[in-house]
C-alpha positions as CSV (number, residue, x, y, z in Angstrom):
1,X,0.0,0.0,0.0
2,X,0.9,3.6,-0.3
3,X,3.0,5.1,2.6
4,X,-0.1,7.2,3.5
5,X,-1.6,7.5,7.0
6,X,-0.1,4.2,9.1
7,X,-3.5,3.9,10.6
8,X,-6.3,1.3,10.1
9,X,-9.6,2.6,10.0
10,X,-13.0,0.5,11.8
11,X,-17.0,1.3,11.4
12,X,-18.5,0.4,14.7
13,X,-22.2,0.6,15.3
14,X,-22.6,-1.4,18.6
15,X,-23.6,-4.6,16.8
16,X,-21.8,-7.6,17.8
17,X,-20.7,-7.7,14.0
18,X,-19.2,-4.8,14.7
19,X,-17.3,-5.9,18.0
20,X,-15.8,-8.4,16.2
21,X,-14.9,-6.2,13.5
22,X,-13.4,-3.9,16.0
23,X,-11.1,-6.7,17.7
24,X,-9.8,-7.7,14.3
25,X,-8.9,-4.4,13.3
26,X,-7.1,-3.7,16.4
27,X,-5.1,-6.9,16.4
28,X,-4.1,-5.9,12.8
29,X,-3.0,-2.6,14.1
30,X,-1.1,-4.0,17.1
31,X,1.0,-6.6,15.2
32,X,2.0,-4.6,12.1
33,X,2.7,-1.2,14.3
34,X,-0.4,1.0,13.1
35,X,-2.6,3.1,15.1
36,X,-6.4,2.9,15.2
37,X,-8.9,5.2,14.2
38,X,-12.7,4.1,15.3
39,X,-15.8,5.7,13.7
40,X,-19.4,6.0,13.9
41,X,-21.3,7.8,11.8
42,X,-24.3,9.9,13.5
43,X,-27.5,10.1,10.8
44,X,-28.7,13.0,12.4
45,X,-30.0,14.5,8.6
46,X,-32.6,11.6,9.2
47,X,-34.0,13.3,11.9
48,X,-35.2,16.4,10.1
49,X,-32.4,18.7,11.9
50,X,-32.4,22.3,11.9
51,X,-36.4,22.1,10.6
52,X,-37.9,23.2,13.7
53,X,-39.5,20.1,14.6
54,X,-41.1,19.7,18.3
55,X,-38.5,17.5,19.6
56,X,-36.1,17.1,16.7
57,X,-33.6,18.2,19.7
58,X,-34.2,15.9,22.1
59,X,-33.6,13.4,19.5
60,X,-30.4,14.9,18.1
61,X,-29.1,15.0,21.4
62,X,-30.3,11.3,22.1
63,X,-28.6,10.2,19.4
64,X,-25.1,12.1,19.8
65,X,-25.4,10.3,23.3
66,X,-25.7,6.9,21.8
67,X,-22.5,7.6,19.0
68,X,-20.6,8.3,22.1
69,X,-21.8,5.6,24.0
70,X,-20.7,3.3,20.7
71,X,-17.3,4.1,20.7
72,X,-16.7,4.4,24.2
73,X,-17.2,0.5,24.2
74,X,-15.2,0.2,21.0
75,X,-12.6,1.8,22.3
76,X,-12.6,0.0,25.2
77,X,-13.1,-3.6,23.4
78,X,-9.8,-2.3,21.1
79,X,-8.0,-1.1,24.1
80,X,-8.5,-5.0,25.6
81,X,-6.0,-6.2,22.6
82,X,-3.5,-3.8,23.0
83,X,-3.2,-1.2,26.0
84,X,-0.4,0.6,24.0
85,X,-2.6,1.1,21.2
86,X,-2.9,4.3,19.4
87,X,-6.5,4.7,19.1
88,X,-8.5,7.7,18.0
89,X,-12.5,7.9,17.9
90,X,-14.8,10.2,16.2
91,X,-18.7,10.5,15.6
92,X,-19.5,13.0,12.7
93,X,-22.6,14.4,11.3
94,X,-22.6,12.1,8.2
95,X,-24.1,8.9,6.4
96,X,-22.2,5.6,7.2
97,X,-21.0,5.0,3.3
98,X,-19.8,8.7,2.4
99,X,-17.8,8.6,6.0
100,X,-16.0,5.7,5.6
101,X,-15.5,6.3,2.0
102,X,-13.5,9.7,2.7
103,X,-11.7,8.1,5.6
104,X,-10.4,5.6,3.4
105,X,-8.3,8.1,1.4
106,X,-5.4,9.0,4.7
107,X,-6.3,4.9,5.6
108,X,-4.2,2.0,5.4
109,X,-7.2,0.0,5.5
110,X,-11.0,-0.2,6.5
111,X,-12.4,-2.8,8.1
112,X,-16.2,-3.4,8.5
113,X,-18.4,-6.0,10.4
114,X,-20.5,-8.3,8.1
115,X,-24.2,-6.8,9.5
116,X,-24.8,-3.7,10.5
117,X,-27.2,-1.7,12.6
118,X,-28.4,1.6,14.9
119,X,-25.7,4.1,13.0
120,X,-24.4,2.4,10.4
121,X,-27.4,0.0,10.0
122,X,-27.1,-2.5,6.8
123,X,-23.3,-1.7,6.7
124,X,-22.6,-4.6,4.9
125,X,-24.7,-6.3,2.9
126,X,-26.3,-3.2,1.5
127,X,-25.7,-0.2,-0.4
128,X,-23.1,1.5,1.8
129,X,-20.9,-1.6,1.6
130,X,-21.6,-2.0,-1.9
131,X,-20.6,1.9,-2.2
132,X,-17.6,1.3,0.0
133,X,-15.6,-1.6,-1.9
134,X,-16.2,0.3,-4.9
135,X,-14.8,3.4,-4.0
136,X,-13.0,3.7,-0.9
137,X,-9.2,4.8,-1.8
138,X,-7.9,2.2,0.2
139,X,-8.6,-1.9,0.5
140,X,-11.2,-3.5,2.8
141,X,-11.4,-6.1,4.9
142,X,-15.1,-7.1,5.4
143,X,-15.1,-9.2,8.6
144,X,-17.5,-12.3,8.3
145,X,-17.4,-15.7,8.5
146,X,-16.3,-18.5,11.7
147,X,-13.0,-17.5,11.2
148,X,-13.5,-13.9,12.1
149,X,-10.6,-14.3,15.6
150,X,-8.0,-12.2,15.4
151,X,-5.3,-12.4,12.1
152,X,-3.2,-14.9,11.6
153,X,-4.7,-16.9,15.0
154,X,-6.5,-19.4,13.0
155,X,-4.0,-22.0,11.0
156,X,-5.6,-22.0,8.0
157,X,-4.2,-20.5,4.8
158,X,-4.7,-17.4,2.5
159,X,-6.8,-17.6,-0.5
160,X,-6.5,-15.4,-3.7
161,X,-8.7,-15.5,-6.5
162,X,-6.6,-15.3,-9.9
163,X,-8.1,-14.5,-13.1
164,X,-4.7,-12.7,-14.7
165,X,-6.8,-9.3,-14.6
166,X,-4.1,-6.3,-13.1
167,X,-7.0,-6.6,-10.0
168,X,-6.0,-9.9,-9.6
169,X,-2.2,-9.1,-9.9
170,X,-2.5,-6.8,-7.1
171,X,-4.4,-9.2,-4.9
172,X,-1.7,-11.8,-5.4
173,X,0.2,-9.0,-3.9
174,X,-1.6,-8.4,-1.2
175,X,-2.6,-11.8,-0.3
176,X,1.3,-12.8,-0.7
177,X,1.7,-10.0,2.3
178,X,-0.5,-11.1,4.2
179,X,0.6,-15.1,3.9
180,X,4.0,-13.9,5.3
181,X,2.8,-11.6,8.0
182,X,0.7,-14.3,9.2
183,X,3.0,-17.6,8.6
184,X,0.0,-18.5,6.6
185,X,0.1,-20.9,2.9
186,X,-1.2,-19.1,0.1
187,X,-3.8,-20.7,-1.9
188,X,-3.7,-19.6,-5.2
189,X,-7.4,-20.3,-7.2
190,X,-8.2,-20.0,-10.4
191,X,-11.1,-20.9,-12.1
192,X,-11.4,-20.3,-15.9
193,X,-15.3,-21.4,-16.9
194,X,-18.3,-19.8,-15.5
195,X,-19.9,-23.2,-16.6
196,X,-20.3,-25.1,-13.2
197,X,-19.5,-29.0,-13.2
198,X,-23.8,-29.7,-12.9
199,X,-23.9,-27.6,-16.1
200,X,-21.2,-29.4,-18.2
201,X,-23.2,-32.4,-19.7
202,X,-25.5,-29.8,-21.0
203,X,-22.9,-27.4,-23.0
204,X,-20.7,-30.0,-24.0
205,X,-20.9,-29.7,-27.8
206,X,-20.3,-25.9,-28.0
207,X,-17.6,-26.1,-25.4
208,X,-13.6,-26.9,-26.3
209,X,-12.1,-30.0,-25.6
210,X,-11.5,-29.3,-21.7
211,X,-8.0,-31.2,-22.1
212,X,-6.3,-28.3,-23.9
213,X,-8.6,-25.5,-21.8
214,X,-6.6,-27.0,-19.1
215,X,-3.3,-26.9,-20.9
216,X,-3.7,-23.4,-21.3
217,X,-5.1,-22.3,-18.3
218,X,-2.5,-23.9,-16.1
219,X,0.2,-21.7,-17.7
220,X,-1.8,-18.7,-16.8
221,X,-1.7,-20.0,-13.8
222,X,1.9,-20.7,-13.8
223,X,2.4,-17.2,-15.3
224,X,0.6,-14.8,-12.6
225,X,2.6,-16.6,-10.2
226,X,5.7,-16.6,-11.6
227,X,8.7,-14.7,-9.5
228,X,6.3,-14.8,-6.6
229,X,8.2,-17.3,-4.8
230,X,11.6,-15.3,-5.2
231,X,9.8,-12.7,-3.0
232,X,8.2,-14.2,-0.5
233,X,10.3,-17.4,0.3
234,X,8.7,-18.2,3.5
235,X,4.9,-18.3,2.0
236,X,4.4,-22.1,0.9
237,X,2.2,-21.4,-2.4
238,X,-0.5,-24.0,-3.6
239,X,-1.8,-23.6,-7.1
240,X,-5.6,-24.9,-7.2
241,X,-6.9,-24.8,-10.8
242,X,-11.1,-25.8,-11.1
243,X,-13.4,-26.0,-13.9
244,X,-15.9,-24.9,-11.8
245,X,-17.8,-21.0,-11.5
246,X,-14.7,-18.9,-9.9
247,X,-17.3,-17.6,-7.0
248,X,-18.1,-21.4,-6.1
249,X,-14.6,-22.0,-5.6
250,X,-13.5,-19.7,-4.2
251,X,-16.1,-20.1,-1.2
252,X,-15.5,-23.3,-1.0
253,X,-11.3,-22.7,-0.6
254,X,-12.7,-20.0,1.7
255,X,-14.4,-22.6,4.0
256,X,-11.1,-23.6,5.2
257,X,-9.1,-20.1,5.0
258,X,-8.6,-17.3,7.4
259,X,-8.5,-14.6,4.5
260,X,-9.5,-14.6,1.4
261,X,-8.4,-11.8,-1.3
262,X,-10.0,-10.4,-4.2
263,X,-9.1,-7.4,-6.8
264,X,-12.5,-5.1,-7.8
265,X,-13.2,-5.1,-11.1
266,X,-11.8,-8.3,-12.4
267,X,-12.6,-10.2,-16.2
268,X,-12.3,-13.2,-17.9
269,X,-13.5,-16.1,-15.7
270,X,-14.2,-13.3,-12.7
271,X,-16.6,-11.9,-14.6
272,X,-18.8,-11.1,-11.8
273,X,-15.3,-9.3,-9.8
274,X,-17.5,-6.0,-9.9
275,X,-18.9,-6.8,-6.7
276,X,-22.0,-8.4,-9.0
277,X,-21.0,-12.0,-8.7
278,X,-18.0,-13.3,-7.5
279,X,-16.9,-10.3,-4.8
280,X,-20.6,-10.1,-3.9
281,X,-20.7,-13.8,-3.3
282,X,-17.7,-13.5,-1.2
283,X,-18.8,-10.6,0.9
284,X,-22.2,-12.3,1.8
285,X,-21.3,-15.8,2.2
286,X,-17.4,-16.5,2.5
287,X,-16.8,-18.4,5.7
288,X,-14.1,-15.5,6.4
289,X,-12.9,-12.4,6.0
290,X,-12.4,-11.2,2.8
291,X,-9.8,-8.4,2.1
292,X,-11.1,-6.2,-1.2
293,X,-8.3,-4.7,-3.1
294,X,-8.9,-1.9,-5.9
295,X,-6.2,-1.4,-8.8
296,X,-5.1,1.6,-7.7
297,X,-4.3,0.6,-3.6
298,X,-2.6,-2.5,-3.6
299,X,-1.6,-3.5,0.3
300,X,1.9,-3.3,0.6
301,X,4.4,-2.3,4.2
């Protein structure tokens, strides 16, 4: 990643989503030397402010109360990982997606929970999430999943979805990082038909012989992970090729990972990368967390 701000930037809304979200973050922040920043966003505009509403106070203030009451207990949940952790917390005026959104551009990374509610209600799986991977300035992490502990505490490996897009170049990147930073195996997928195996008897006479699909796609393979090893030594790297849909694999390697990582706005087999199919299938259903990287912010020390 860009030498920006070194700090990691978390949504909280007081779910328990959002705990968990919060206790990632600030394990990542404690073991790679980065300080914390911990937002809610206060929807106040919701409440008709500044129209001379009976009440419309009361409520403001009621609300304001809450935000602080939120990341009081984040801080204190992030505080629990690390007593020497830098944290900051804040609770502006402003819509959950727009906030993190601009945060994202001095942040090393933003981390959300995988529901949402009160202040940043349907964080994830909704519009402002969908808004979010598509345009912060920086990756994130959407935490979700059984293996949502703390990085690099479960044993399983790193999955990255490879489709030989420049997305997908810079997610080898990142997930590359984050297999050494963790001690982790990398498990390279790549999936090249968006014909799944139920489907094959069907298409079988206007599809190529899958003998030289396979010839070809395992150099592509070989290819996008060539000179990888040179660099990162110490990550054991595992090349899984399927003929399969590339979001059904890559849930299934998911199962058994503690990160997978995508790039936004993949092609070829990804064709759904646009947070439409394969991303979107990731962020709703991945059994955990998945770290979204856009072509222009790889993650990188």
């Amino acid at each position: 990643m860009k030498d920006r701000n070194r700090t990691i930037v978390v949504g909280t809304d007081g779910s328990a989503a959002s705990a968990t979200a919060v206790s990632w973050a600030a394990e990542l922040a404690s073991s790679r030397h980065l300080d914390l920043e911990i937002v809610h966003g206060l929807q106040i505009a919701a409440l008709g402010h500044g129209g001379g509403r009976p009440g419309t106070d009361v409520l403001v203030e009621a609300v304001r109360q809450d935000g602080e009451r939120v990341v009081a207990l984040a801080r204190t949940l992030a505080a629990q990982v690390d007593p020497d952790l830098v944290i900051t917390t804040e609770t502006p005026i402003e819509a959950p997606a727009p906030l993190l959104a601009e945060r994202s551009r001095r942040a090393r990374l933003v981390v959300v929970g995988a529901t949402g509610s009160s202040g940043l209600a349907g964080m994830l799986l909704g519009t402002t999430t969908a808004t979010l991977v598509n345009h912060a300035h920086s990756p994130v992490a959407v935490i979700r999943g059984r293996r949502s502990s703390a990085p690099g505490s479960e044993p399983g490996p790193v999955v990255v979805g490879v489709d030989g897009s420049p997305p997908s170049e810079l997610a080898i990147a990142a997930a590359l990082e984050e297999a050494s930073s963790r001690g982790a195996p990398l498990v390279a997928v790549h999936a090249w038909s968006d014909v799944a195996d139920e489907d094959f008897s069907a298409t079988i006479r206007i599809m190529p012989r899958w003998a030289a699909v396979k010839d070809d796609e395992e150099r592509l393979l070989a290819q996008r992970l060539a000179g990888w090893q040179e660099k990162y030594p110490d990550v054991e790297i595992r090349r899984v090729l399927r003929r399969d849909r590339p979001r059904h694999a890559l849930l299934e390697a998911a199962e058994k990972a503690q990160l997978v990582v995508v790039g936004n706005r993949g092609h070829g087999g990804f064709t759904g990368m646009r947070l439409g199919s394969t991303g979107q299938a990731l962020v709703q259903h991945a059994g955990c967390p998945v770290l979204v990287v856009r072509p222009e912010d790889p993650v990188a020390e």
